[in-house]
C-alpha positions as CSV (number, residue, x, y, z in Angstrom):
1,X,-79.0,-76.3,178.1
2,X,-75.8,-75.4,179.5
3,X,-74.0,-72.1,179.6
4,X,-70.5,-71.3,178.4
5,X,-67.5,-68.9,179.1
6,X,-68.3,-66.2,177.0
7,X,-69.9,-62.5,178.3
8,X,-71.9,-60.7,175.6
9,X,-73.3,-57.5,175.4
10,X,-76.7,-56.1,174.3
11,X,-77.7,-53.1,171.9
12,X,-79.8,-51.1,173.5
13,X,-82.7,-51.3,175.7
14,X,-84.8,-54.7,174.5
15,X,-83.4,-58.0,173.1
16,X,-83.3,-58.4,169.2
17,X,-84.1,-61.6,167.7
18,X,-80.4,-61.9,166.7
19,X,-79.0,-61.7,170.6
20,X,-81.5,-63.5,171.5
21,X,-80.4,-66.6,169.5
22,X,-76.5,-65.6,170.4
23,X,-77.9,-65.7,174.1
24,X,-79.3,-69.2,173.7
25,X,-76.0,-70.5,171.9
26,X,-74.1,-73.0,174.5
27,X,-70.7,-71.3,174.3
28,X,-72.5,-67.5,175.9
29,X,-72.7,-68.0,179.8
30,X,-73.6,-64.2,180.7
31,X,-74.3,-60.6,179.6
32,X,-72.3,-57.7,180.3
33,X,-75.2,-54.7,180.6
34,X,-73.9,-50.6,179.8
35,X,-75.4,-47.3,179.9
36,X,-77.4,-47.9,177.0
37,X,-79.3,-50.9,178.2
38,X,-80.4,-48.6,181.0
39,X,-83.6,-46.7,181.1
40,X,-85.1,-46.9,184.1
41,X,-85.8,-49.4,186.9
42,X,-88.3,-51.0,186.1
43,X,-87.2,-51.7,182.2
44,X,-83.9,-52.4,183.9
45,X,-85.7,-54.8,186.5
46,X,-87.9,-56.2,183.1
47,X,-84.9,-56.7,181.1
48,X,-82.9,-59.1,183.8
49,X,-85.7,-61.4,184.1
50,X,-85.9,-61.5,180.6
51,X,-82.4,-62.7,179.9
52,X,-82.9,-65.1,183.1
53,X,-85.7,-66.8,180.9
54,X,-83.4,-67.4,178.3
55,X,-81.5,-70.4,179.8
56,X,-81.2,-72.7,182.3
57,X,-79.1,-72.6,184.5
58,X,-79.8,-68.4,184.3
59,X,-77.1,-66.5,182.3
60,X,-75.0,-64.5,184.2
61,X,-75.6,-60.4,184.4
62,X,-73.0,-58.4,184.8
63,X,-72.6,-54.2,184.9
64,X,-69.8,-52.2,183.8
65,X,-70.1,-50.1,186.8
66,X,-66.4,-49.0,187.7
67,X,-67.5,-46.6,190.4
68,X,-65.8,-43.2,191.0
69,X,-66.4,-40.9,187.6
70,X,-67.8,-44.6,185.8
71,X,-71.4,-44.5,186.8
72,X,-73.4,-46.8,184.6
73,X,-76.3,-46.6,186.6
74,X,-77.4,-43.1,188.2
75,X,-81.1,-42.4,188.5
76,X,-83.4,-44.7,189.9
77,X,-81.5,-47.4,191.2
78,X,-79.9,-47.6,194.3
79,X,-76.7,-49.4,193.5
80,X,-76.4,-50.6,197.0
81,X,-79.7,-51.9,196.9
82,X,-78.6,-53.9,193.8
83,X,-75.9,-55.5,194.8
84,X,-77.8,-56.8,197.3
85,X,-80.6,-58.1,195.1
86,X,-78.0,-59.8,193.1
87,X,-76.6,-61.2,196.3
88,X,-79.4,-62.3,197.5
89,X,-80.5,-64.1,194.0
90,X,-77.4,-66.0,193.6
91,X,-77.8,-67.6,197.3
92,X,-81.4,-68.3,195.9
93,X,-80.4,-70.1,193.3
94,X,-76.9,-72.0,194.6
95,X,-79.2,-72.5,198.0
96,X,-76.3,-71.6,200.2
């Protein structure tokens, strides 16, 4: 399977049938994640490895997350932390 250049977003907090099969289509290379996909962490946490199942190589994840007043992710999750879990799973995967 191979990924492709578009970003996609979700619904809400789980993956419908219907995004799941626009996820698996060959031109959607990533998913752009909100407010609304946000719960907590460990839904968050649930729902990232769910969309990495979804293809090979992973789909990219992406957060609008602006900074300053544009906080899509407040409770529960360190943003720092994040980024660095992120970080950390893309030299994983490219073994750099």
């Amino acid at each position: 399977m191979t990924i492709g250049p578009l970003m996609i977003d979700l619904a809400g907090t789980e993956i419908s049938p219907q995004e799941r099969a626009w996820l698996e289509h060959s031109a959607v290379g990533g998913v752009i994640l909100f407010t609304r996909n946000y719960v907590d962490k460990n839904q968050f946490k649930d729902l990232v490895a769910e969309i990495h199942t979804i293809k090979a190589p992973r789909l990219l994840v992406a957060i609008d997350q602006e900074g300053g007043r544009v906080q899509r992710l407040r409770e529960g999750l360190s943003v720092a932390l994040f980024y660095l879990h992120v970080i950390m799973s893309i030299k994983t995967n490219l073994r750099i």
